[in-house]
C-alpha positions as CSV (number, residue, x, y, z in Angstrom):
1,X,-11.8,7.3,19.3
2,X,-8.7,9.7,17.5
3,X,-6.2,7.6,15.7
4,X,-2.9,9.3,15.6
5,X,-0.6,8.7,12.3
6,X,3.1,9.9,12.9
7,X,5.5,10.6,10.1
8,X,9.1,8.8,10.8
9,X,11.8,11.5,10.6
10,X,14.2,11.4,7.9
11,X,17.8,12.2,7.6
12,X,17.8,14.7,4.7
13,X,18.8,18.4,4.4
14,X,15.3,18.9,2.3
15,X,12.7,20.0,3.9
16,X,9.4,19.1,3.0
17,X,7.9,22.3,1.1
18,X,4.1,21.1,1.5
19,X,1.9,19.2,3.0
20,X,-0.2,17.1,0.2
21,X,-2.3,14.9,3.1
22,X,-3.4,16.5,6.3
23,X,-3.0,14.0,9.4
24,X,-5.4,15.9,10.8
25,X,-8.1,14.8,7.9
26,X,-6.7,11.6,7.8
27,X,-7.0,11.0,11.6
28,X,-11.6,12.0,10.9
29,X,-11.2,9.1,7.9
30,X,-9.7,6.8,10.0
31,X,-12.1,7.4,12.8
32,X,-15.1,6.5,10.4
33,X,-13.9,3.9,9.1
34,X,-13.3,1.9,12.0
35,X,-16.8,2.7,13.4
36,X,-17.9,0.8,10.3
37,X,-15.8,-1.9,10.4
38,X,-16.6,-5.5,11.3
39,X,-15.9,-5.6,15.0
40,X,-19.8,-6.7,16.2
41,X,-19.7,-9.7,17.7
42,X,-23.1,-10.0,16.0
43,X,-21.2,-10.0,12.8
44,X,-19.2,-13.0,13.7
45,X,-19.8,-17.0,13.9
46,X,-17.0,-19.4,15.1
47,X,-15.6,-21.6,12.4
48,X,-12.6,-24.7,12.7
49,X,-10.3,-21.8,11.1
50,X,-7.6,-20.9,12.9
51,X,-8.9,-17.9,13.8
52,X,-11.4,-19.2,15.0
53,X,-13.9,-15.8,13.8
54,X,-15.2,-15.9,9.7
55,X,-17.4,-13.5,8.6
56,X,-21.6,-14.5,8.2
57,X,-21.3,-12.7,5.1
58,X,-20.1,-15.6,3.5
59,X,-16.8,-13.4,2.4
60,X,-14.6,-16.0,3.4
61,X,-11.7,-16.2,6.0
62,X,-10.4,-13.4,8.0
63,X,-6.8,-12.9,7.9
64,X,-4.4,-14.7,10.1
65,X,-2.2,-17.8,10.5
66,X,-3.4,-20.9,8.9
67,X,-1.2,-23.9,9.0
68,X,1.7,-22.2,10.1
69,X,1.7,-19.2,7.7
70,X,0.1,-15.7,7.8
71,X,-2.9,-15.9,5.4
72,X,-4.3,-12.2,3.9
73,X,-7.7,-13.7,4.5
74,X,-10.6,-12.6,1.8
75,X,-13.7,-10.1,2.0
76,X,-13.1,-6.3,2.7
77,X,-10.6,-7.2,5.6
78,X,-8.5,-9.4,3.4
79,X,-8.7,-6.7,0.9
80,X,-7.5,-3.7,3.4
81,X,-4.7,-6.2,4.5
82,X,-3.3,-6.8,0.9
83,X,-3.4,-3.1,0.5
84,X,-1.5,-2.9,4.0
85,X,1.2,-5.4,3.0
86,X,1.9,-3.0,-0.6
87,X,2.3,-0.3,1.2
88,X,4.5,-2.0,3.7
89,X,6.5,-2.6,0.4
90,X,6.5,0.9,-0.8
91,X,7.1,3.0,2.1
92,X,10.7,0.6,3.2
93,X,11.4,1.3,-0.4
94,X,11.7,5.4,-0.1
95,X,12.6,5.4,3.2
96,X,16.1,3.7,2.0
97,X,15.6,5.9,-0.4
98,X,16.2,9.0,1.1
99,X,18.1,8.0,3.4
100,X,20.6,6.3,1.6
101,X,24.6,8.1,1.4
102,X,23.8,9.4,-2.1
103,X,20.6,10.8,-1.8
104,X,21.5,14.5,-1.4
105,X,24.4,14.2,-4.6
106,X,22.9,11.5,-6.5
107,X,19.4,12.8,-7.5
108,X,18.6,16.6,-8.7
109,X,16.8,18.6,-6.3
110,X,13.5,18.1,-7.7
111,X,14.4,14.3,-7.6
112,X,15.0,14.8,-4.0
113,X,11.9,16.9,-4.0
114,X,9.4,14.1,-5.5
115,X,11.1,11.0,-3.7
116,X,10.6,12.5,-0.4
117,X,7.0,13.5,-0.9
118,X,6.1,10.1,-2.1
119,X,8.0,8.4,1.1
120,X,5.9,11.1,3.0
121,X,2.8,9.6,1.6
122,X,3.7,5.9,1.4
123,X,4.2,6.1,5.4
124,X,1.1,8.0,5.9
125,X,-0.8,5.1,4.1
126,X,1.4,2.7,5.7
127,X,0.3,3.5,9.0
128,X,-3.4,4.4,8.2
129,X,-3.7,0.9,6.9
130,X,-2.3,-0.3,10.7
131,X,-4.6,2.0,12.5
132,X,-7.9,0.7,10.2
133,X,-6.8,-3.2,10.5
134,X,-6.5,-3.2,14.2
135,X,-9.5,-1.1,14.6
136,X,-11.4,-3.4,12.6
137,X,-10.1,-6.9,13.1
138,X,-11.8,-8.6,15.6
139,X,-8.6,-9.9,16.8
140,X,-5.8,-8.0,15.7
141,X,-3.6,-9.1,18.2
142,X,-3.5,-12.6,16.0
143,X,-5.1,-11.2,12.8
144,X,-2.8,-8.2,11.6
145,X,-0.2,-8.6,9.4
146,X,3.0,-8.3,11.0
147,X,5.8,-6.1,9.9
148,X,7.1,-7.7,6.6
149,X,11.1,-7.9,5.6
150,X,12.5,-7.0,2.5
151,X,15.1,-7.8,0.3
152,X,16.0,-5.8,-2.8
153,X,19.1,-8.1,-3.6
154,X,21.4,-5.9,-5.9
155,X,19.7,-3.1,-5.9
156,X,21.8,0.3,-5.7
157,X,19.6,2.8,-3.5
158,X,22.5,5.3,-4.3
159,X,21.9,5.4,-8.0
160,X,19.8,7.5,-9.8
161,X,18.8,5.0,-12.6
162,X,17.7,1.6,-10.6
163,X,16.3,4.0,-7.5
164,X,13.9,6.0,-10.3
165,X,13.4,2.3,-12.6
166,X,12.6,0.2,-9.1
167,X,9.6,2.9,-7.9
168,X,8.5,3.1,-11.5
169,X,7.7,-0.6,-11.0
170,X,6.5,-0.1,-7.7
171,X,4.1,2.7,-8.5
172,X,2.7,1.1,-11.4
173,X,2.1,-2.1,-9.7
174,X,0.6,-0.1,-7.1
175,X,-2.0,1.7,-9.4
176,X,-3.0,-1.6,-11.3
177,X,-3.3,-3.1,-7.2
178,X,-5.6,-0.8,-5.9
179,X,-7.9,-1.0,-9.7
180,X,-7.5,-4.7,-9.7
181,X,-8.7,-5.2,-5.8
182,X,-11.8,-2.4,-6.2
183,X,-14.1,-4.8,-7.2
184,X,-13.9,-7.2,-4.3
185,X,-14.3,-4.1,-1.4
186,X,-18.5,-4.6,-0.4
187,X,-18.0,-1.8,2.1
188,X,-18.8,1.9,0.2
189,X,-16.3,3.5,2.8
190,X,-13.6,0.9,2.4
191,X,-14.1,1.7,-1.5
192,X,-14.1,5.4,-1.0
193,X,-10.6,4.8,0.7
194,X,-9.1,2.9,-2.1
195,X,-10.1,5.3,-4.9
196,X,-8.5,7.9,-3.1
197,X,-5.4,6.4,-2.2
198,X,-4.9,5.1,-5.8
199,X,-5.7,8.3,-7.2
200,X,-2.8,9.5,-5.2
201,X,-0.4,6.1,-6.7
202,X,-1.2,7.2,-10.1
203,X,0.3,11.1,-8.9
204,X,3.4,8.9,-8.0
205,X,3.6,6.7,-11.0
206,X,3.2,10.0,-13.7
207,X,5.9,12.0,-11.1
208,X,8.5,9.2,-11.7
209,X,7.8,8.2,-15.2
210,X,8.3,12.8,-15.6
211,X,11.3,12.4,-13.9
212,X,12.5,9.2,-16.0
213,X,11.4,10.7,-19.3
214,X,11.0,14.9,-18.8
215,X,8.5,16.3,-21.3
216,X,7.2,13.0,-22.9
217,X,4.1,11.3,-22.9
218,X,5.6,8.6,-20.5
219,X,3.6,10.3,-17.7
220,X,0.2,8.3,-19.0
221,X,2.2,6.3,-21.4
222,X,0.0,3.9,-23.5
223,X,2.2,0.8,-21.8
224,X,-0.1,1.5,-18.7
225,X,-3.0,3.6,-20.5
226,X,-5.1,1.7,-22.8
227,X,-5.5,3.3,-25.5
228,X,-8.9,2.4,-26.7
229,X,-10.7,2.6,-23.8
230,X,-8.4,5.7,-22.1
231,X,-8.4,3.4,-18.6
232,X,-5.5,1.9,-16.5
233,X,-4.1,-1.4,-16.0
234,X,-5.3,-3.5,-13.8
235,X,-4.0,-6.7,-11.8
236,X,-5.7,-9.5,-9.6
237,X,-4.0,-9.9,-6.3
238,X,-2.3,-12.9,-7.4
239,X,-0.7,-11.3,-10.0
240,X,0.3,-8.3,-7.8
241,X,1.6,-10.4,-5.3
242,X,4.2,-12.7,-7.4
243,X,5.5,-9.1,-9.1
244,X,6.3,-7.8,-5.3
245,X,7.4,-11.3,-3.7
246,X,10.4,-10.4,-5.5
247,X,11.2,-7.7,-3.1
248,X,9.0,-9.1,0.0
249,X,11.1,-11.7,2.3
250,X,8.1,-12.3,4.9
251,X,6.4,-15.3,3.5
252,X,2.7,-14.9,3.5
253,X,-0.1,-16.7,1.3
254,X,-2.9,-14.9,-0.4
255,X,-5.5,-17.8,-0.5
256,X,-8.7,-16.4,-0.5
257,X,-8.1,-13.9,-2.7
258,X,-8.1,-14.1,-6.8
């Protein structure tokens, strides 16, 4: 089975100068990892969810509607699809981003230069998590998260200062995410996934902080780097959640997960 990711165009002058993932690596990933994922029926036992499918594992509930609201669900799956709904978050945020009036006389050409990398990568992620989830889901017709709406009330995507402050949270948030949720993934190629899709958050969150701050420390600032024991923050998924609920209009629950 190849799983195709395609990049949405944008409507900038700036051309991207590099290629930082390969689709064509991504696409042999993505291949794997829905050849491991949880879609044997031996796998599965009926349950009074609304699903109707939970996992023998004992992992809980798989994601899906439960009493009239979209649930993440818990285990690995639930896991992938938190990840999904972050990165849902991120890529809508740079793709008004640079595509908003004042992109191109707003920002400095290596502003323009970083944003549209990272929007680059957010989408790819975006859509790999899509691919994985209905590759893996025995029912993703039901069980995938739908496309989520955001609001960003106030927010200027024209200014320089709120557009840079806004992915600073977003990035950061992200890299704590994906070190919070590590320790609930069972599945080795699931974890593999996460650790190097962080690793690439943590690129984004030292490129905006740079861009913030130029020729500072800010980059692995000691607000996100602990000093003592030289590792990063770290959230639970409840904590991530109610710090990007302020952005995300889709109402979803998260209550299977910590």
């Amino acid at each position: 089975m190849k799983n195709v990711v395609q990049i949405k165009e944008v409507n900038s002058s700036i051309k991207n100068r590099r290629e930082f993932l390969k689709i064509s690596g991504l696409t042999v990933l993505s291949t794997g990892l829905l050849l491991s994922g949880c879609n044997n029926n031996d796998d599965l036992i009926l349950s009074p969810n609304s699903t109707g499918l939970t996992s023998k594992y004992g992992q809980g509930h798989f994601p899906g509607i439960k009493d009239g609201v979209f649930d993440l669900g818990a285990g690995d799956l639930g896991v992938l699809t938190y990840a999904y709904a972050l990165e849902q978050l991120e890529a809508d945020f740079y793709t008004k981003v640079v595509n908003a009036s004042g992109f191109t006389t707003n920002f400095t050409a290596e502003d323009q230069q970083v944003l549209q990398d990272l929007y680059y990568h957010e989408v790819i992620h975006r859509e790999f998590f899509k691919t994985a989830l209905t590759g893996a889901l025995p029912n993703p017709k039901k069980q995938l998260l739908p496309d989520l709406e955001f609001n960003y009330g106030s927010l200027n995507f024209s200014s320089r200062s709120q557009v840079l402050a806004t992915a600073k949270a977003l990035e950061d948030t992200g890299v704590a995410a994906y070190n919070g949720a590590g320790r609930l993934i069972t599945n080795p190629d699931y974890l593999l996934l996460a650790g190097k899709i962080v690793s690439v958050e943590a690129r984004h969150a030292s490129a905006i902080r740079s861009l913030i701050n130029p020729n500072s420390k800010d980059f692995a600032g000691d607000d996100v780097v602990d000093t003592t024991t030289g590792l990063d923050a770290k959230k639970n998924p409840s904590e991530v959640i109610a710090i990007a609920s302020g952005f995300i209009a889709t109402t979803f629950t998260a209550l299977y997960l910590p």
